[in-house]
C-alpha positions as CSV (number, residue, x, y, z in Angstrom):
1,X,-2.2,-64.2,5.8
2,X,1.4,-64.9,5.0
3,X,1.2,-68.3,4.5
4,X,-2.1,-68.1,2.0
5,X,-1.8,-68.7,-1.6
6,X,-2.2,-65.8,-3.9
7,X,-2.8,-65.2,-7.5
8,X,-3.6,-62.1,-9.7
9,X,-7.1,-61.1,-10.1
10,X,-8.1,-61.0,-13.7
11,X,-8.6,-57.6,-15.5
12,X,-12.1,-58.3,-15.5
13,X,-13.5,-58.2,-12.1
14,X,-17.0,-60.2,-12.6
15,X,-14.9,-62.8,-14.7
16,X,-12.7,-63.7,-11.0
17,X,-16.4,-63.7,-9.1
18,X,-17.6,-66.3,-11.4
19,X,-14.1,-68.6,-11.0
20,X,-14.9,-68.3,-7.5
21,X,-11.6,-67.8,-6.7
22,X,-10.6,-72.2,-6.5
23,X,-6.8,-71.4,-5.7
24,X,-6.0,-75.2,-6.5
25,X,-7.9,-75.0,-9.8
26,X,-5.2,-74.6,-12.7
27,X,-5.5,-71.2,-14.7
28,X,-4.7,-70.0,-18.4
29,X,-2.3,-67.1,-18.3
30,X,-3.8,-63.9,-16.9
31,X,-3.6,-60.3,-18.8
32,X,-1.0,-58.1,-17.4
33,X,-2.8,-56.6,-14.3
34,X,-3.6,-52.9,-13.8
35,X,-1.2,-51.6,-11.1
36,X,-3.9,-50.1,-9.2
37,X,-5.9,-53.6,-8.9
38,X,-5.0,-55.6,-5.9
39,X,-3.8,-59.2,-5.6
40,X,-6.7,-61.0,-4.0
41,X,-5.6,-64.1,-1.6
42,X,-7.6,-67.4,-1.8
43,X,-10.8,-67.7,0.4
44,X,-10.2,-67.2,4.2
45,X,-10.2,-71.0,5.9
46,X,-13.1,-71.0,8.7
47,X,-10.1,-71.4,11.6
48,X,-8.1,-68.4,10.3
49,X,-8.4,-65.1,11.8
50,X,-10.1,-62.2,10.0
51,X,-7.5,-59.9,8.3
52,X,-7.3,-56.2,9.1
53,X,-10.1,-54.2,7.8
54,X,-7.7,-52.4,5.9
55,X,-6.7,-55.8,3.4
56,X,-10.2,-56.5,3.3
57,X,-11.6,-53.1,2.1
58,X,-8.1,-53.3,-0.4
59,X,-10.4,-56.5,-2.0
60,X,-12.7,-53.6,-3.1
61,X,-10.6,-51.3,-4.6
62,X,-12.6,-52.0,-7.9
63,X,-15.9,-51.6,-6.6
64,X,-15.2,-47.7,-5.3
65,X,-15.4,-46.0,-8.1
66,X,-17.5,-43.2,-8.6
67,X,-20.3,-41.5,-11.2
68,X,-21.6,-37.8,-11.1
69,X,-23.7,-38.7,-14.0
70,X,-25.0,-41.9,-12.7
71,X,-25.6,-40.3,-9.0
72,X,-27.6,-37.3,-10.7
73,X,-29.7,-39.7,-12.9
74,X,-30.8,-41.8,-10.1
75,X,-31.6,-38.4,-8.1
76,X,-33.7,-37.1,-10.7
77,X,-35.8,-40.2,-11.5
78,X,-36.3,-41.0,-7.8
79,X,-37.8,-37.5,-7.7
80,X,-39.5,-37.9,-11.1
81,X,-41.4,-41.5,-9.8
82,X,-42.2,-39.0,-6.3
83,X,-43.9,-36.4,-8.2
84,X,-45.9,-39.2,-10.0
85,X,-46.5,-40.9,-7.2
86,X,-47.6,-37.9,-5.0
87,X,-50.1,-37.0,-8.2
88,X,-51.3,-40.4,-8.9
89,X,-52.6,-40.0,-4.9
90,X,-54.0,-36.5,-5.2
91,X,-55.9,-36.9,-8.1
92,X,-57.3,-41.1,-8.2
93,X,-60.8,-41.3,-7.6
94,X,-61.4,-44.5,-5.1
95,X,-59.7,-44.2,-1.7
96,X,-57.9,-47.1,-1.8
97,X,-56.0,-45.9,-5.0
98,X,-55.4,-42.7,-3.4
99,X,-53.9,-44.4,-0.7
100,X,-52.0,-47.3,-2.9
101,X,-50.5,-44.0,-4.5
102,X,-49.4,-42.9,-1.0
103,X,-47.8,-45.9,-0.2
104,X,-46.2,-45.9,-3.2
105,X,-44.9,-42.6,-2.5
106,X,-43.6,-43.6,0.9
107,X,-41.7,-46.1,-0.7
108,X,-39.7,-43.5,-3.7
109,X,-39.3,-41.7,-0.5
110,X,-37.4,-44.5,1.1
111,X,-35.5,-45.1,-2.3
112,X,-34.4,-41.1,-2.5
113,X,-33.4,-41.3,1.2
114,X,-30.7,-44.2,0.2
115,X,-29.4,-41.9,-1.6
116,X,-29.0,-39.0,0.8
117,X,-27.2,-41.7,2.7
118,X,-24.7,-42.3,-0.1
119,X,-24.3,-38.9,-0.6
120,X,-23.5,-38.8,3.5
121,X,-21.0,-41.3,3.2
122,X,-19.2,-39.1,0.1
123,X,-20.1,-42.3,-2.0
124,X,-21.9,-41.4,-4.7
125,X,-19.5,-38.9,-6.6
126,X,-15.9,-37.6,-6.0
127,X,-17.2,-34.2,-5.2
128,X,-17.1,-33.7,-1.7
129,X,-19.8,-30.6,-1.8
130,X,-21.7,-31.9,-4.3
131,X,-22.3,-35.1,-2.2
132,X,-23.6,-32.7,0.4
133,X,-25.8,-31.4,-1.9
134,X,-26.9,-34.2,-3.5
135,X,-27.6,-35.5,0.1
136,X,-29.4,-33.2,1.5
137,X,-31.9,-32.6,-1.5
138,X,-32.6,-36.6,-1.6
139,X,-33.3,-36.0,2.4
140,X,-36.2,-33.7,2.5
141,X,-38.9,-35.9,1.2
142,X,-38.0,-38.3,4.5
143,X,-37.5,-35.1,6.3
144,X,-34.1,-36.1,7.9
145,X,-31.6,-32.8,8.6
146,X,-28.5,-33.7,7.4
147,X,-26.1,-32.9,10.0
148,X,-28.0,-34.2,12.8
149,X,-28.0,-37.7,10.2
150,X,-24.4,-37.6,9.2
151,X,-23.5,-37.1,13.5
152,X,-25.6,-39.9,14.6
153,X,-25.1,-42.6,11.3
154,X,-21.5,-41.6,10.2
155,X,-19.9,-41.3,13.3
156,X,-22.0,-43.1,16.0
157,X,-23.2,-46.0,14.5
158,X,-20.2,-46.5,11.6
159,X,-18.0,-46.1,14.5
160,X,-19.1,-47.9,16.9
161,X,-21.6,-50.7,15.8
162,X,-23.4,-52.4,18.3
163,X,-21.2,-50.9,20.8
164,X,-23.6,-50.7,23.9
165,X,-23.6,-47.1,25.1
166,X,-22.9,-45.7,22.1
167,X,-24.6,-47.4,19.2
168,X,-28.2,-46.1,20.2
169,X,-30.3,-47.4,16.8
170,X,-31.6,-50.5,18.6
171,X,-29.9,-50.9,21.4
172,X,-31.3,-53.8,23.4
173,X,-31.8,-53.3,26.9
174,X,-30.6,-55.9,29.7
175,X,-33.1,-57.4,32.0
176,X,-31.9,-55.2,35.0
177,X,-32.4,-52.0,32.7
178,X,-36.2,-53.6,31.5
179,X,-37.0,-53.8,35.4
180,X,-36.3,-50.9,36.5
181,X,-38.4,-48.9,33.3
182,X,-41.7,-47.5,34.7
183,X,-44.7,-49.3,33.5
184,X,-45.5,-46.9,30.7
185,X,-42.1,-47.6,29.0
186,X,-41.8,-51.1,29.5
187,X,-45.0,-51.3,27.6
188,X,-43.5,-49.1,24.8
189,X,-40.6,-51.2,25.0
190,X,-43.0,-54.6,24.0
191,X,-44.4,-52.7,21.8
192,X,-41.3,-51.4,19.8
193,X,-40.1,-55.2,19.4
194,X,-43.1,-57.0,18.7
195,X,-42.3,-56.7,15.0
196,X,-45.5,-54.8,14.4
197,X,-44.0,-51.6,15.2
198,X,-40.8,-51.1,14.0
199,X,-42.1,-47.0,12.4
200,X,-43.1,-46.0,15.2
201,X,-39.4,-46.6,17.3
202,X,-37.7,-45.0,14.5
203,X,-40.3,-41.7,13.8
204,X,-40.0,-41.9,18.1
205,X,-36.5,-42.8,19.5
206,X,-34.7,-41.6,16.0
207,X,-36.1,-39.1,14.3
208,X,-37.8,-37.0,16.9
209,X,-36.0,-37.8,19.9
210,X,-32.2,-37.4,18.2
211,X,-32.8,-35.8,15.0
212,X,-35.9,-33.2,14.9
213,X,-34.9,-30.6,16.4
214,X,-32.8,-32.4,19.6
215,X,-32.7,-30.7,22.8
216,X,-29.6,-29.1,22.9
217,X,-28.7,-30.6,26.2
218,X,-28.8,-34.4,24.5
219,X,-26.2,-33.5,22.0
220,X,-23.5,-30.9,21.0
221,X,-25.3,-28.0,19.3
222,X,-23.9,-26.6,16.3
223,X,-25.6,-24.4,14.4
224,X,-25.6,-26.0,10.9
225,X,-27.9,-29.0,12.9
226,X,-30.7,-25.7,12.9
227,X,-30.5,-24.8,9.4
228,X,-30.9,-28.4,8.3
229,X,-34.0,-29.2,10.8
230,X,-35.6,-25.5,9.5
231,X,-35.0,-26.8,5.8
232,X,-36.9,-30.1,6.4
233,X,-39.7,-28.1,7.9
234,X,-39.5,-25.7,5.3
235,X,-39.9,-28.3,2.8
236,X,-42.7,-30.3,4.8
237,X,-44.5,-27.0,5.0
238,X,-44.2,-26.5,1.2
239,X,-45.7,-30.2,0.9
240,X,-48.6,-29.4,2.7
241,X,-49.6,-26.3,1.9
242,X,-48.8,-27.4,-2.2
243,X,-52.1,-30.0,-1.3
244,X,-54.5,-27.7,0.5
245,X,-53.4,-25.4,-2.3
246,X,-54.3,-28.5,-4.8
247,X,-57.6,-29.4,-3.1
248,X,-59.4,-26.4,-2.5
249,X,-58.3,-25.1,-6.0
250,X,-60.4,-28.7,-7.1
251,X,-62.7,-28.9,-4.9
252,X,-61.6,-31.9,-3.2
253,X,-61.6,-32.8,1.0
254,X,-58.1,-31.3,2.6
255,X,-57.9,-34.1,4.7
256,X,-58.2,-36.5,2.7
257,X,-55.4,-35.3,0.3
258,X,-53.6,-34.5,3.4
259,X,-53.9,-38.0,4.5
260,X,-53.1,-39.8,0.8
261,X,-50.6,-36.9,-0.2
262,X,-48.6,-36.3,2.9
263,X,-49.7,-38.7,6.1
264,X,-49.7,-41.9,4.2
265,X,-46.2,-41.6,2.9
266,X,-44.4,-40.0,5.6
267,X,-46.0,-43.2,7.9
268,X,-45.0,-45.8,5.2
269,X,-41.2,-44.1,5.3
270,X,-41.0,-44.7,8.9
271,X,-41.8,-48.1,8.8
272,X,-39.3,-49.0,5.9
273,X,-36.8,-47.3,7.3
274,X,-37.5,-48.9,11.1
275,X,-38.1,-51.9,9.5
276,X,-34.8,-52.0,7.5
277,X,-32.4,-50.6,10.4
278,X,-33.4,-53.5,12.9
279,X,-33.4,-56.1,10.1
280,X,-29.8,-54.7,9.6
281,X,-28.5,-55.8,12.8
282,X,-31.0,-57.8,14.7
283,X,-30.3,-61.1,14.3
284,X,-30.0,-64.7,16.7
285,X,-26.3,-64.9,15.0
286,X,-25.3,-60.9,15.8
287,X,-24.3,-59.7,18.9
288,X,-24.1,-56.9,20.9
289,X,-20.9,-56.0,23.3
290,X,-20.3,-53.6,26.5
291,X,-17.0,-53.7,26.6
292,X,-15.0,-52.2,24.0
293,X,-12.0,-54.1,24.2
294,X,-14.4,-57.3,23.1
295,X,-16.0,-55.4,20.6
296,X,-12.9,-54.4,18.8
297,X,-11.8,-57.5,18.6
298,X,-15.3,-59.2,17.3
299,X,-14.2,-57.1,14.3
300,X,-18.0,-55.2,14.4
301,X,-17.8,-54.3,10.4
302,X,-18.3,-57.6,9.3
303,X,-20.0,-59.5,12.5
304,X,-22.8,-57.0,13.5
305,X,-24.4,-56.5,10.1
306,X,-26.8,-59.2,8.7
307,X,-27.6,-59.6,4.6
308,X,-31.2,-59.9,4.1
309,X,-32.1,-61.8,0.5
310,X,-35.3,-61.0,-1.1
311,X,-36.8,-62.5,-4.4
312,X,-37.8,-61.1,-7.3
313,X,-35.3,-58.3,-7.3
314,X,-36.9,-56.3,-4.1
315,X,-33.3,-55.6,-2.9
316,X,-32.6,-54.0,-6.0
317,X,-35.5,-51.9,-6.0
318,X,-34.2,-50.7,-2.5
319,X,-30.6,-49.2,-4.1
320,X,-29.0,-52.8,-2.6
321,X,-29.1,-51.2,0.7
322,X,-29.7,-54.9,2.0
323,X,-26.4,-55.7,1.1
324,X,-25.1,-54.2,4.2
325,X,-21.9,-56.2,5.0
326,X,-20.4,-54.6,2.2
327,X,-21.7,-51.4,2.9
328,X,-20.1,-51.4,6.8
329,X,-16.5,-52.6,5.7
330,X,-16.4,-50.0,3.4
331,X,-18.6,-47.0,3.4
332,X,-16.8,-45.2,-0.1
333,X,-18.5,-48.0,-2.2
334,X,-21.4,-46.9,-3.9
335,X,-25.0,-48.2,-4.0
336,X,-25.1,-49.5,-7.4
337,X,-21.3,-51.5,-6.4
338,X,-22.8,-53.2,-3.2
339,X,-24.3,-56.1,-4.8
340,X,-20.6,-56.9,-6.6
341,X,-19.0,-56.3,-3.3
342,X,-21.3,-58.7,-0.6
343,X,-20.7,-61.0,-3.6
344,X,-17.2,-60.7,-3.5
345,X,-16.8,-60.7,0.3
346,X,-18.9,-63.8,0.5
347,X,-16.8,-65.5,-1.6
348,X,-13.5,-64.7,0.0
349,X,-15.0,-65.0,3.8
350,X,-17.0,-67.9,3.6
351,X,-19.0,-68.8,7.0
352,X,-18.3,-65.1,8.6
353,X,-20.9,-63.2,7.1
354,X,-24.8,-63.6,8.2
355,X,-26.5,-64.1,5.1
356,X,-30.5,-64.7,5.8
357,X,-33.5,-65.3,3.2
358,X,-36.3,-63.0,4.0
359,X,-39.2,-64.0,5.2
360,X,-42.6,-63.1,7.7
361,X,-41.7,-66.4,9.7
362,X,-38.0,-65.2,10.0
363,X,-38.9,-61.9,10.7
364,X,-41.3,-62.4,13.4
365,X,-39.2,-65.5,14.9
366,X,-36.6,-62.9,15.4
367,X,-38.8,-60.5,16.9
368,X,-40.0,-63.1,19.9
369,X,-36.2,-64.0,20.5
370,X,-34.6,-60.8,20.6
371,X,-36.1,-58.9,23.4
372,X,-33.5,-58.2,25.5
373,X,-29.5,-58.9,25.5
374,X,-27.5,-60.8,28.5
375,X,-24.0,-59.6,28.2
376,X,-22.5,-61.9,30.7
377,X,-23.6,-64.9,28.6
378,X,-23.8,-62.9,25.4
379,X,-26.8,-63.9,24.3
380,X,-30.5,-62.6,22.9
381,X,-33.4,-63.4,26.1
382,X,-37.0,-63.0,26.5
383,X,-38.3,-60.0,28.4
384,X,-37.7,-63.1,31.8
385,X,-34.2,-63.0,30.9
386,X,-34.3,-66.9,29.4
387,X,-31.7,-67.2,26.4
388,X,-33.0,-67.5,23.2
389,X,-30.1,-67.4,21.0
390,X,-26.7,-69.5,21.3
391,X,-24.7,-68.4,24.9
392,X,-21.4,-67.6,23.7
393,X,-20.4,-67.0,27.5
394,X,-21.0,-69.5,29.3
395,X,-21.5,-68.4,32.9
396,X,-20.3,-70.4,36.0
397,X,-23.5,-71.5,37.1
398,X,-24.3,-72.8,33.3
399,X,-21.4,-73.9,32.6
């Protein structure tokens, strides 16, 4: 990066995003700059190679700054738009607005678990036990244990993004591995990526199999990972009996409360959260390594995540969590800083950084093409093992 050009950033940091950083483009005198702002480089050429992660992540030294005021706020209205939610579906007449209610719910509980995961990352404030705190109180309505979250998010799948092996959160399979599964689990496999079931791998494969009380064999035990699964039960015990409670004391049917106040949103959080984790990093463009020498030098934080668009400001209403590029190169940067930082690491690596407009075609085109992964060719197949994405490796007999 020696021989780039490089100028000051302006004080201002949203003033330099809109100049779009034209290098060539004459520029009025600059303010003094701050000492502790860096000095950005011009865009990256498409030829160049990707700098460290360390100079990248320096770009965002702006962006990491941190609110215990604005982090409680959001806490306390995510759990305020619950509680209304979780009312609205105990006590509206019809069915279908108990159940719209529920949804709704499932939803506030997907926006509250966002922010457990900030709080996991020591994002949100600069209060290392406060973060915790914070976390694990925006976990229970999701019913995630914290330690077992932070294990398997922070350090497995931070660390070592579609790493095969160890990244386990969609993991494709190879067509040897998809053989040799007995019927039964084949089928579940189909099912899992037919786009139509994308709750029930995560409630499943995640949350059960790795997070609800794991067989101790599957990971190391330490005791903390039993106090946070006991807490979540605690708290979905609460939850339930608070709606028997609620509709015996009004004369209403306990299932049906059960399934509007509890079922319903608990199901709808499983799906957004499935749905948003293989979004993430499931893409034609991304790809999956076994061999960590490769990986490492694919540079994983920026080439394994994809950034889904939405319109009408859904990604907002989702804490910016799409933004996710942003969020993998650097993990201290806050939720309400993401949508300045994709912005800003779009502009300086243009071309390197998946950037795909939502939609149910997209979405489901992607599900039919990425059943399983070739690593010899590196490329997506069908469950026959015929490529459906580009083969970056070409074999000899393709070649």
């Amino acid at each position: 990066m020696s021989s780039t050009p490089e100028r000051a950033m302006p004080a201002p940091l949203s003033a330099s995003l809109h100049a779009g950083f034209i290098a060539d483009a004459p520029a009025p005198a600059a303010p003094a700059r701050p000492a502790s702002e860096p000095v950005l480089p011009a865009p990256l050429a498409p030829e160049a190679p990707l700098p460290h992660r360390k100079t990248i992540r320096s770009w965002l030294i702006p962006l990491c700054q941190r609110s215990t005021l604005r982090a409680v706020a959001l806490l306390l209205l995510d759990y305020a738009l619950l509680a209304a939610a979780i009312a609205g579906a105990v006590s509206a007449e019809p069915l279908w607005a108990m159940l719209l209610c529920g949804m709704a719910a499932g939803f506030i509980i997907g926006r509250l678990f966002i922010i457990g995961h900030d709080g996991c990352h020591q994002s949100l404030t600069a209060h290392r036990g406060l973060n915790r705190w914070i976390g694990r109180i925006a976990f229970l309505p999701s019913l995630t244990p914290y330690s077992l979250w932070d294990m398997g998010h922070n350090v497995v799948h931070h660390g070592f993004t579609n790493l095969k092996g160890v990244d386990f959160v969609w993991a494709p399979l190879t067509q040897d591995e998809y053989q040799k599964l007995s019927p039964a689990r084949r089928f579940m496999e189909r099912l899992y990526r037919s786009g139509w079931a994308p709750g029930l791998y995560y409630m499943i494969e995640i949350w059960w199999n790795k997070m609800f009380f794991p067989d101790r064999k599957a990971t190391t035990h330490r005791p903390i990972f039993t106090k946070d699964c006991l807490l979540v039960s605690g708290f979905a015990l609460l939850w339930i009996g608070g709606l028997v409670a609620t509709a015996l004391a009004t004369e209403q049917s306990v299932l049906r409360l059960l399934l509007a106040g509890f079922v319903v949103p608990i199901m709808f959080w499983f799906a957004m959260i499935g749905f948003v984790v293989y979004v993430h990093h499931t893409h034609v463009k991304v790809s999956w390594h076994d061999d960590r020498a490769a990986w490492s030098k694919a540079q994983p934080f920026v080439s394994t995540t994809v950034h889904l668009t939405f319109p009408l400001q859904i990604g907002a209403l989702m804490h910016h969590i799409m933004e996710h590029t942003a969020h993998h190169v650097d993990m201290s940067i806050p939720l309400y800083k993401l949508k300045e930082a994709q912005k800003l690491l779009e502009q300086m690596l243009p071309g390197r950084i998946v950037i795909q407009r939502f939609s149910w075609k997209w979405y489901f085109q992607t599900a039919r093409a990425c059943k399983l992964y070739d690593f010899t060719r590196q490329c997506w197949t069908d469950f026959r093992g015929r490529a459906t994405s580009e083969i970056r490796r070409p074999t000899a007999a393709n070649a």
